[in-house]
Backbone as a chain_set.jsonl record, in Angstrom:
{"seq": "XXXXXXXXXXXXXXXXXXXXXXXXXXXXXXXXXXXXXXXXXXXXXXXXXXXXXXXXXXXXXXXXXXXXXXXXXXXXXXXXXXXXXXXXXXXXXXXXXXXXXXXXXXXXXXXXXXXX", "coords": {"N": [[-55.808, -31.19, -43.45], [-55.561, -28.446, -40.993], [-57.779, -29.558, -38.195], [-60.378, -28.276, -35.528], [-62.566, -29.396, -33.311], [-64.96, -28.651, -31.078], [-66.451, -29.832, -28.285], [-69.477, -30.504, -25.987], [-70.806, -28.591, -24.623], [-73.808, -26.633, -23.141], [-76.848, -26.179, -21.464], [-76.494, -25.194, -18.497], [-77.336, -25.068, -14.462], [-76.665, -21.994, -12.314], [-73.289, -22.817, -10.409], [-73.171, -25.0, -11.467], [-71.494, -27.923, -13.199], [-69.405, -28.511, -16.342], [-67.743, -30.372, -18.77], [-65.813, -29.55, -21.426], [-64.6, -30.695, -24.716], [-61.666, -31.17, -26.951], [-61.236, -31.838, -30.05], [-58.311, -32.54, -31.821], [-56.843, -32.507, -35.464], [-54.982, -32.961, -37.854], [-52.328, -32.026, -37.487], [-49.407, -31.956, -35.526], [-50.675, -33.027, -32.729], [-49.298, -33.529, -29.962], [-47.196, -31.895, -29.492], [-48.061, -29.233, -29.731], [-49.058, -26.394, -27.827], [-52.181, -25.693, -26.621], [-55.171, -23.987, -26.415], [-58.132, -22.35, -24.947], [-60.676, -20.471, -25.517], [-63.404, -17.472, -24.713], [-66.509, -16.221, -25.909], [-68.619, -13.708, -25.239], [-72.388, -12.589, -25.6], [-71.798, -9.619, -27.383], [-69.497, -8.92, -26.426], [-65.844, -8.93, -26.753], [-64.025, -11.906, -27.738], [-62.035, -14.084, -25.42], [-59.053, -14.591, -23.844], [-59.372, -17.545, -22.23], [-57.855, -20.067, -20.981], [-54.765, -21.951, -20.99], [-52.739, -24.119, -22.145], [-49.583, -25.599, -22.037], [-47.689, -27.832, -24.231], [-45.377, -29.049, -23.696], [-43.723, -29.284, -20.927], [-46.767, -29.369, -20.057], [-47.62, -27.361, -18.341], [-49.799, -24.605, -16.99], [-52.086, -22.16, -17.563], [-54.521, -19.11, -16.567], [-57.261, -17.56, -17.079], [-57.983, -14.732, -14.767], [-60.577, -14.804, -14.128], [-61.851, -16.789, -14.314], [-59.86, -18.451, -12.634], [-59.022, -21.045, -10.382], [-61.669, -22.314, -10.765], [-62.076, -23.682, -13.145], [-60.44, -26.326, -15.133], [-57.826, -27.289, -17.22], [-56.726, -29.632, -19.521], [-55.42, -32.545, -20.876], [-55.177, -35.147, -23.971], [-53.07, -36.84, -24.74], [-52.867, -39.441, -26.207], [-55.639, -39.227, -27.426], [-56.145, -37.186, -28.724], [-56.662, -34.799, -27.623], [-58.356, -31.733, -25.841], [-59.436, -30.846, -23.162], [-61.943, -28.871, -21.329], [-62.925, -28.42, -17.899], [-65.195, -26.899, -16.14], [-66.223, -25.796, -13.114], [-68.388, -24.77, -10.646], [-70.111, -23.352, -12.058], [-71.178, -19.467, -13.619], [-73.219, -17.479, -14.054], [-72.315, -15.231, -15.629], [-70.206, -16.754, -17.249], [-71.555, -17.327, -19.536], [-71.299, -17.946, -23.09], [-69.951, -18.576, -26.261], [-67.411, -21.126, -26.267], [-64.211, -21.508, -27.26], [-61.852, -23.629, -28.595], [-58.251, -23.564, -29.96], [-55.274, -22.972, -31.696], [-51.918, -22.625, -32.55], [-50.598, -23.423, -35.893], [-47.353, -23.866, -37.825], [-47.022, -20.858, -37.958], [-49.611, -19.743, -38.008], [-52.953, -19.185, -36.668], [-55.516, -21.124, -36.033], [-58.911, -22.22, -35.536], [-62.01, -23.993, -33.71], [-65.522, -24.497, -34.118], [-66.653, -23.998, -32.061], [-68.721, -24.012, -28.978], [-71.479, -23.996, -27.446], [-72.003, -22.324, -23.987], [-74.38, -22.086, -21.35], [-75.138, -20.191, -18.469], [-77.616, -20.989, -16.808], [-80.889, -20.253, -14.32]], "CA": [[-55.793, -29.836, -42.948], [-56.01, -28.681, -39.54], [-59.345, -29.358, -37.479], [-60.768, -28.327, -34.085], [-63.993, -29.685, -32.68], [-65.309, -28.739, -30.091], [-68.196, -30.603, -27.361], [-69.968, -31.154, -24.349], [-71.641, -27.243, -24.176], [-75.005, -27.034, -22.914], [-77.337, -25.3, -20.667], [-76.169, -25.815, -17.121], [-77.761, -24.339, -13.456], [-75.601, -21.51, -11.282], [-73.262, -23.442, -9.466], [-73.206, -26.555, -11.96], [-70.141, -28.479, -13.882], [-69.524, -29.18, -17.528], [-66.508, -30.6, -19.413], [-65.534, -29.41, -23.06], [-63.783, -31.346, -25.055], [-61.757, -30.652, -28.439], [-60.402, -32.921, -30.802], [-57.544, -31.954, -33.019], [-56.506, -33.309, -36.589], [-53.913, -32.368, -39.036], [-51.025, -31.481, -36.985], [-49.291, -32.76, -34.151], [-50.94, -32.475, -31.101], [-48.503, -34.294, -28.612], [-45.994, -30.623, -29.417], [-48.818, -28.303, -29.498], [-49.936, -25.317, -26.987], [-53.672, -25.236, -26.961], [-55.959, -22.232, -25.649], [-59.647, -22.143, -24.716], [-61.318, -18.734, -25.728], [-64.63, -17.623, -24.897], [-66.975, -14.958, -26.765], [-70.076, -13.429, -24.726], [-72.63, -11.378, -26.721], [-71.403, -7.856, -27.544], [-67.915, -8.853, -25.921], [-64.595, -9.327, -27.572], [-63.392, -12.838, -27.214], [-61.019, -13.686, -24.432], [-58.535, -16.006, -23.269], [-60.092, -18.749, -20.998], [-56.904, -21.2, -20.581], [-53.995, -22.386, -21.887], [-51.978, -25.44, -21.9], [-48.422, -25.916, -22.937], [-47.249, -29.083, -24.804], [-43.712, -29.906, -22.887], [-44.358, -29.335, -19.546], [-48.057, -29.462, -19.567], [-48.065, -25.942, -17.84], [-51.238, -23.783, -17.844], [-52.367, -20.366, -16.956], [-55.952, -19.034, -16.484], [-57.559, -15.895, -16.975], [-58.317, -14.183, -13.369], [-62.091, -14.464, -13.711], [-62.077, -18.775, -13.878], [-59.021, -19.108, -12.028], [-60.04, -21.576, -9.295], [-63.062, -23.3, -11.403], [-61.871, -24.909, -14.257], [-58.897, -26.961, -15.006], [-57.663, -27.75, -18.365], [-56.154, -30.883, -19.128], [-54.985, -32.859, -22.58], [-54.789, -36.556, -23.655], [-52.155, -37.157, -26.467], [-53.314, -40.076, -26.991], [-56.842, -39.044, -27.774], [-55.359, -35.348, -29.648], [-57.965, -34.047, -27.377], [-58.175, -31.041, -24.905], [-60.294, -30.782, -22.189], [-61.506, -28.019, -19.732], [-63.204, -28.577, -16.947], [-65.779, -26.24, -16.115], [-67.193, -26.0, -12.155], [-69.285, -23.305, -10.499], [-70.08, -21.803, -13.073], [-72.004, -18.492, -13.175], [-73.962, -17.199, -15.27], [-71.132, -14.698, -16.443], [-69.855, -17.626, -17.869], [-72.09, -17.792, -20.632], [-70.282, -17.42, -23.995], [-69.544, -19.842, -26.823], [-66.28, -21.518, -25.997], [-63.56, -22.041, -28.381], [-60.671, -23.902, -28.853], [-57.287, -22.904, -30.817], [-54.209, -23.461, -31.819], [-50.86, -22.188, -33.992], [-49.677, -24.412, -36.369], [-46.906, -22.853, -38.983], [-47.443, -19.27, -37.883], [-50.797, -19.487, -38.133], [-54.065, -19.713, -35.998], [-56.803, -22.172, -36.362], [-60.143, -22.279, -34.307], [-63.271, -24.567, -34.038], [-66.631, -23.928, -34.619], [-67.517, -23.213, -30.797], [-69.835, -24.862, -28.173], [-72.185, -22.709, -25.922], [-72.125, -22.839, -22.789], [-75.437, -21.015, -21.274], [-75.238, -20.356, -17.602], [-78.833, -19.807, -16.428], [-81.542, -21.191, -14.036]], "C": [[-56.08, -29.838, -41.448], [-57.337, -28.612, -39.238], [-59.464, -29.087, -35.862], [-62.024, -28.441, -33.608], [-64.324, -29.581, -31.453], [-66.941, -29.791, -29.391], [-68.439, -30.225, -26.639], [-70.601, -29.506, -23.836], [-72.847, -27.625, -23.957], [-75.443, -26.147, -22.076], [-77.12, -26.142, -19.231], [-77.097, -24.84, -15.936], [-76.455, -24.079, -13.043], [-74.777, -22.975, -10.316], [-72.678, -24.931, -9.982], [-71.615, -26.344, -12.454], [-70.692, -28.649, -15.125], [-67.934, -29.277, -17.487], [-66.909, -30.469, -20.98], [-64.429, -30.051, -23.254], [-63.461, -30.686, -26.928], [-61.146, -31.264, -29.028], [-59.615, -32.257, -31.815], [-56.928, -32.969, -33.998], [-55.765, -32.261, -37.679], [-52.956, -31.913, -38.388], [-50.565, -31.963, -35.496], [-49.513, -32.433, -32.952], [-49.955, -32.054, -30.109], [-47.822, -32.723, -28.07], [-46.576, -29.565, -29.658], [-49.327, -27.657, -28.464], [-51.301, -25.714, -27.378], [-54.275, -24.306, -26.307], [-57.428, -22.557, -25.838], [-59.752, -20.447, -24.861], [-62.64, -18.685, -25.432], [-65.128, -16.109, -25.841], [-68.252, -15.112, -25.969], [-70.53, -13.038, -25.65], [-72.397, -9.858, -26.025], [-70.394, -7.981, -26.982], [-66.809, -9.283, -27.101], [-64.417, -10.72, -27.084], [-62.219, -12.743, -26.067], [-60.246, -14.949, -23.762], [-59.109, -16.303, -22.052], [-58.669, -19.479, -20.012], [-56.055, -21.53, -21.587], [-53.124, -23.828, -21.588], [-50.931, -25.71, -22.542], [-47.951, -27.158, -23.356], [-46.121, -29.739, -24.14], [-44.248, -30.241, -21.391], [-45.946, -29.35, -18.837], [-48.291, -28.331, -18.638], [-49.103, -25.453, -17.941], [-51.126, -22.826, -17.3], [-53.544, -20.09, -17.013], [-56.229, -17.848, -16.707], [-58.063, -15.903, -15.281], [-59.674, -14.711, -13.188], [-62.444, -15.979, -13.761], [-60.715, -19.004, -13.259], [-59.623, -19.783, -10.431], [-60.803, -22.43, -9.434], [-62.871, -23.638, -11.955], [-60.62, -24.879, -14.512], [-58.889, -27.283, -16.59], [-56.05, -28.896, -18.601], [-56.235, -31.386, -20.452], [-54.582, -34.384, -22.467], [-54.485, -36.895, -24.994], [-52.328, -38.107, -27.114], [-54.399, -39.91, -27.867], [-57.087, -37.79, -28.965], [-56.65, -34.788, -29.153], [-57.533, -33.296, -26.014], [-58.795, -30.993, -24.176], [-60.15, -29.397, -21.301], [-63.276, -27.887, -19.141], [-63.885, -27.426, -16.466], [-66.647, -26.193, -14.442], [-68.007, -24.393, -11.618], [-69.317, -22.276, -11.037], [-71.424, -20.86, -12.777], [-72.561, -17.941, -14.16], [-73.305, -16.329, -16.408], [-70.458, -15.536, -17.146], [-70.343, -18.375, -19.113], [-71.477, -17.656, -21.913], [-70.477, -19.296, -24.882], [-67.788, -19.793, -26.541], [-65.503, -22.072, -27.366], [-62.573, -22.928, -28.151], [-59.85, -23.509, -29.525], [-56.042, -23.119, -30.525], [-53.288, -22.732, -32.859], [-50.452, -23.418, -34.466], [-48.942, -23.829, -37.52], [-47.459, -21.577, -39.016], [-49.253, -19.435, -38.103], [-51.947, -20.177, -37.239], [-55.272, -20.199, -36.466], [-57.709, -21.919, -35.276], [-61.422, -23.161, -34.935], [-64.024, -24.204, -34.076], [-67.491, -23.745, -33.044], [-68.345, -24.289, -30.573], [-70.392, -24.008, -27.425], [-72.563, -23.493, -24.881], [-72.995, -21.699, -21.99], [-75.492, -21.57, -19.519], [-76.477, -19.923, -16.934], [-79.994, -20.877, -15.363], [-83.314, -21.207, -14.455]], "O": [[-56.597, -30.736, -40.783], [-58.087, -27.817, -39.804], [-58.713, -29.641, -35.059], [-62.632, -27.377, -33.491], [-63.968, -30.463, -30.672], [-67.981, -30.201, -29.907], [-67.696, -29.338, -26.22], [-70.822, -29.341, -22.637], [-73.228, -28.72, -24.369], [-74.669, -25.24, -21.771], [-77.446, -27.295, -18.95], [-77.609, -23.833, -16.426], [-75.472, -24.819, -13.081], [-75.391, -23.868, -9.733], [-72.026, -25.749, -9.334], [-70.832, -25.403, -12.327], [-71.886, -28.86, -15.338], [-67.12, -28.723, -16.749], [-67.842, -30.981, -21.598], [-63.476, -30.134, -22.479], [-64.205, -30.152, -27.751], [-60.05, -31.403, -28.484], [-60.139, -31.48, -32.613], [-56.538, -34.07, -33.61], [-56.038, -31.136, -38.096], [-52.569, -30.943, -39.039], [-51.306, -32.263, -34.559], [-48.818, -31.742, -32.207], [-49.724, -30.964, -29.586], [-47.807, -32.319, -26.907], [-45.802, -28.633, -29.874], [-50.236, -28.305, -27.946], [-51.486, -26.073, -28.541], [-53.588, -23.774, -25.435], [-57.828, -23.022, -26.905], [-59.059, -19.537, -24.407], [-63.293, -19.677, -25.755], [-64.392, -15.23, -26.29], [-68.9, -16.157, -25.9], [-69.846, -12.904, -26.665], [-72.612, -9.273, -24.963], [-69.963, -6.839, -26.822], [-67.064, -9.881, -28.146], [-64.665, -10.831, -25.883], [-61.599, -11.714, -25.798], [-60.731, -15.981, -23.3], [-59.303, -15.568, -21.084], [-58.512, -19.436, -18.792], [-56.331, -21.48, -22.785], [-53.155, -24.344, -20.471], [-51.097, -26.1, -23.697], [-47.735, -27.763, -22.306], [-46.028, -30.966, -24.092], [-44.939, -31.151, -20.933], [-46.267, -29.345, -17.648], [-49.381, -28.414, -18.07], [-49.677, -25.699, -19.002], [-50.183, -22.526, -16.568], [-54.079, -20.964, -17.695], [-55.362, -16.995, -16.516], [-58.44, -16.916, -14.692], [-59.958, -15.089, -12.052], [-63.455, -16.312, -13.143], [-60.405, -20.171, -13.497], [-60.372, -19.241, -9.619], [-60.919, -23.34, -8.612], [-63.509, -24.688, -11.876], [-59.807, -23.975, -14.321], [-59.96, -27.52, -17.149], [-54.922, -28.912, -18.109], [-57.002, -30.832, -21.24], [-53.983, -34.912, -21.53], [-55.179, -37.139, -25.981], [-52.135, -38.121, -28.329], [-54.293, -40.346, -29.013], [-57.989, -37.627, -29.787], [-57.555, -34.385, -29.884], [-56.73, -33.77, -25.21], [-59.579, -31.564, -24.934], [-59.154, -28.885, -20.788], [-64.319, -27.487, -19.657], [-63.016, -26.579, -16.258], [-67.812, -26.583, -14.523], [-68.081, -23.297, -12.175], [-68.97, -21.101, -10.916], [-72.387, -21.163, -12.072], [-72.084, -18.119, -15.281], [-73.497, -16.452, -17.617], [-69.866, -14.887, -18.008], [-69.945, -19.424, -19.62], [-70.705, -16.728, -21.672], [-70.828, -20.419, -24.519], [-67.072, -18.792, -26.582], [-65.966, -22.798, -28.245], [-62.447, -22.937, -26.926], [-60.423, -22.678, -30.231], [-55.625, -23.403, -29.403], [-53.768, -22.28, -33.898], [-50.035, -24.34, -33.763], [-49.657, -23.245, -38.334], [-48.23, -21.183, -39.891], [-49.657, -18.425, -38.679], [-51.987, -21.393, -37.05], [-55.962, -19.599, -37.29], [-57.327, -21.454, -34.202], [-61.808, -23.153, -36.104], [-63.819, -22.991, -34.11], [-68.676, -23.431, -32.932], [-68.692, -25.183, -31.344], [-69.723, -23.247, -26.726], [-73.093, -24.594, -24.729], [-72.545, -20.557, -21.906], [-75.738, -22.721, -19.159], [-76.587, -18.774, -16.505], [-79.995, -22.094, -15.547], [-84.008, -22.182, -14.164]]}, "num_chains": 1, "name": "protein.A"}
């Protein structure tokens, strides 16, 4: 079945870096889109990033465009994104996600707590 794991959340200082990472299983990466989502509290989730499978394309939401990069290693069926000056608005658990056969999958989240 499909899986998505996410890593590498944590409590960071204003200003700092992290990298998340997400491993996928049960479906083929290599020809898969992937998407970062985050969820504050009391907010709706919201696209973070995306990454297209052919061309390796991405797109950002407005409010991290600039600070984090997202990036994918087919060998590894893992996604990455790149997280720099971050702000404390940036707190949220982070998701990963994916369609496979009409349908969306998501991992079980990593928090990422921006605070000093």
């Amino acid at each position: 079945q499909v899986q998505l794991v996410e890593s590498g959340g944590g409590l960071v200082q204003p200003g700092g870096s992290l990298r998340l990472s997400c491993a996928g299983s049960g479906f083929t990466f290599s020809t898969s889109g992937m998407n970062w989502y985050r969820q504050a509290p009391g907010k709706e989730r919201e696209l973070v990033a995306t990454m297209m499978s052919g061309d390796g394309s991405t797109n950002y939401a407005d409010s991290v465009l600039g600070r984090f990069i997202t990036s994918r290693d087919n060998l590894k069926n893992t996604v990455y994104l790149q997280m720099n000056s971050l702000k404390p608005e940036d707190t949220a658990v982070y998701y990963c996600n994916v369609g496979v056969r009409g349908r969306r999958y998501w991992g079980q989240g990593t928090q990422v707590t921006v605070s000093s």
